[in-house]
C-alpha positions as CSV (number, residue, x, y, z in Angstrom):
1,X,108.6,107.1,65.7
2,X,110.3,103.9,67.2
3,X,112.2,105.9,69.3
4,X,109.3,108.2,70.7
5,X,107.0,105.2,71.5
6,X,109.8,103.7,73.5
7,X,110.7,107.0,75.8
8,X,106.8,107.5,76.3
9,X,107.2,103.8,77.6
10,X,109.8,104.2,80.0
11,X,108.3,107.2,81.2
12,X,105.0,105.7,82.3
13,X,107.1,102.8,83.9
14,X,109.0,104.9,86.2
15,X,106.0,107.1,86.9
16,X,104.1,104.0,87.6
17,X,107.0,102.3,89.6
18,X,108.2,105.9,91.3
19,X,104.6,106.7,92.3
20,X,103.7,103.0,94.6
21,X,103.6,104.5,98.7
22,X,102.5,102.1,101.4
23,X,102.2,104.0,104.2
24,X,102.2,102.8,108.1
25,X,100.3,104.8,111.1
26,X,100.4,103.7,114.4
27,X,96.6,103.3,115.5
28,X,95.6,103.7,119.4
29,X,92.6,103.7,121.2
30,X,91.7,99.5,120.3
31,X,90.3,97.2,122.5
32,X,90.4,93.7,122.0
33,X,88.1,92.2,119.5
34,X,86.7,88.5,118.2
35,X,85.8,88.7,114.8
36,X,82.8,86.4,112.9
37,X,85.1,84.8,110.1
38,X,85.2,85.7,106.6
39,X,87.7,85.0,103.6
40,X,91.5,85.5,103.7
41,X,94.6,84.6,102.3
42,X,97.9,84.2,103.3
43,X,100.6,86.5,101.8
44,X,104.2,85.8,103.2
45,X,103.1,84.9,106.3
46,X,100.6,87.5,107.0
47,X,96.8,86.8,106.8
48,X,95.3,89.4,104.5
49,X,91.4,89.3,105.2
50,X,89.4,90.7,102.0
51,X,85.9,89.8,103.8
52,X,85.3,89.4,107.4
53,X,87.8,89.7,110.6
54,X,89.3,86.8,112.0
55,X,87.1,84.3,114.3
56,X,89.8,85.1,117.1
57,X,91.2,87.1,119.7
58,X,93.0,90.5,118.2
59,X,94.0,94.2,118.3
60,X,94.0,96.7,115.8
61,X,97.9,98.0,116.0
62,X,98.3,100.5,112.8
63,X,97.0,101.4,109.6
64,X,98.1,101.1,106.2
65,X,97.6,103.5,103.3
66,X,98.9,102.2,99.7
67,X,98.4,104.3,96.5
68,X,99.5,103.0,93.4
69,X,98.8,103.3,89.8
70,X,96.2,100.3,89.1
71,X,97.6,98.3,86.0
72,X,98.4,94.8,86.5
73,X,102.1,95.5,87.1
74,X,102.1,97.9,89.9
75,X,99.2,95.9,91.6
76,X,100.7,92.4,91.1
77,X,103.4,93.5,94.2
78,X,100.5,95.1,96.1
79,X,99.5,92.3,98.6
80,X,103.4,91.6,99.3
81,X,104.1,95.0,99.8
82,X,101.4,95.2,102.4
83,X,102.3,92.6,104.1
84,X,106.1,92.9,104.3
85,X,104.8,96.7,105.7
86,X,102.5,95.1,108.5
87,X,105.0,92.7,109.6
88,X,107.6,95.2,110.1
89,X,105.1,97.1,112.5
90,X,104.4,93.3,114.5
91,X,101.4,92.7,112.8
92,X,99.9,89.4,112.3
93,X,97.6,90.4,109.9
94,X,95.7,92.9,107.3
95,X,92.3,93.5,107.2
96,X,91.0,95.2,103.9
97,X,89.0,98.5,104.6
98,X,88.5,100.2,101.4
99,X,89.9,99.8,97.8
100,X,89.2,102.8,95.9
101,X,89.9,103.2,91.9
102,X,90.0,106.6,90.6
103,X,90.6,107.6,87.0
104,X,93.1,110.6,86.5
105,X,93.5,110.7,83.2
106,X,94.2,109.3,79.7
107,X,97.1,108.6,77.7
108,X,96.9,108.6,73.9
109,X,98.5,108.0,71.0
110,X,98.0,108.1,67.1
111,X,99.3,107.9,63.8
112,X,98.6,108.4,60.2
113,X,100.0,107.5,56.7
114,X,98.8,108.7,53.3
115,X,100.2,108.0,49.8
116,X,99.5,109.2,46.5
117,X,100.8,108.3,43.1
118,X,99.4,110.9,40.6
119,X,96.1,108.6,39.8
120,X,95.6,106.9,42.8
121,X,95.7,107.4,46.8
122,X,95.2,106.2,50.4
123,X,95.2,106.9,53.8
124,X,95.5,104.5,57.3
125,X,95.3,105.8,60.7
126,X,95.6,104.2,64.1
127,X,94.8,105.6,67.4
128,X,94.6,104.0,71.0
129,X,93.8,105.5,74.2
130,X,94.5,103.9,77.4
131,X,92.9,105.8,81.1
132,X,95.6,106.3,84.2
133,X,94.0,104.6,87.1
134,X,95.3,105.3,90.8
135,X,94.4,102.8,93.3
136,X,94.3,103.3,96.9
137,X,94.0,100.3,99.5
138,X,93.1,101.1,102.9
139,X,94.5,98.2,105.8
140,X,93.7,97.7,109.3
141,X,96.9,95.9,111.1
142,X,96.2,93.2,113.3
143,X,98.1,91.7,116.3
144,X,96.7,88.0,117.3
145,X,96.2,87.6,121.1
146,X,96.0,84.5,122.8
């Protein structure tokens, strides 16, 4: 049973871990903008806006697209991964469009013991259920301007 538990594991670790995709599309048509301020952080030297634009001159440059299971090990690496993607393109900065969580399904899991002596008996069971989340995160890349 040991043994079953543990290949279930390391089957939902590399379909959580084979299934991340941050994706980069080159956007065209922006003019400049100034944006009115909001809240950011800075993530490897990108500034990753979650409210707001930035209270400066900028240029929308590309567009990310990252899909990932949501779980707290797939999404810890999110952020980074978004940001390592934007600076490749140039990009200065993220600005957070959309983050969408969608349930796909549920993985579940039980078991079950009963015993009996002739005059006596008993029974246990245990069950858990845990849903499969994908989360998709939706990025406007920005280049500063002086």
């Amino acid at each position: 049973m040991k043994r079953t538990l543990l290949t279930i594991g390391l089957i939902a670790c590399t379909f959580a871990l084979a299934s991340c995709a941050t994706s980069y599309y080159t956007y065209s048509g922006s003019g400049v903008m100034i944006g009115q301020g909001g809240a950011s952080t800075m993530v490897n030297g990108v500034e990753l806006w979650i409210t707001g634009t930035p209270p400066r001159k900028y240029q929308i440059i590309g567009y990310i697209e990252d899909t990932r299971p949501g779980g707290p090990i797939p999404m810890a690496a999110r952020n980074s991964q978004v940001a390592a993607k934007a600076r490749a393109q140039g990009g200065d900065g993220v600005i957070l469009d959309s983050d969408l969580a969608e349930h796909i399904g549920t993985i579940s899991n039980g078991n079950a013991f009963a015993w009996s002596n002739g005059y006596y008996g008993g029974a246990s069971a245990f069950g858990t259920s845990v849903p499969i989340i994908k989360r998709t995160g939706r990025y406007y890349v920005l280049k500063y301007l002086n």
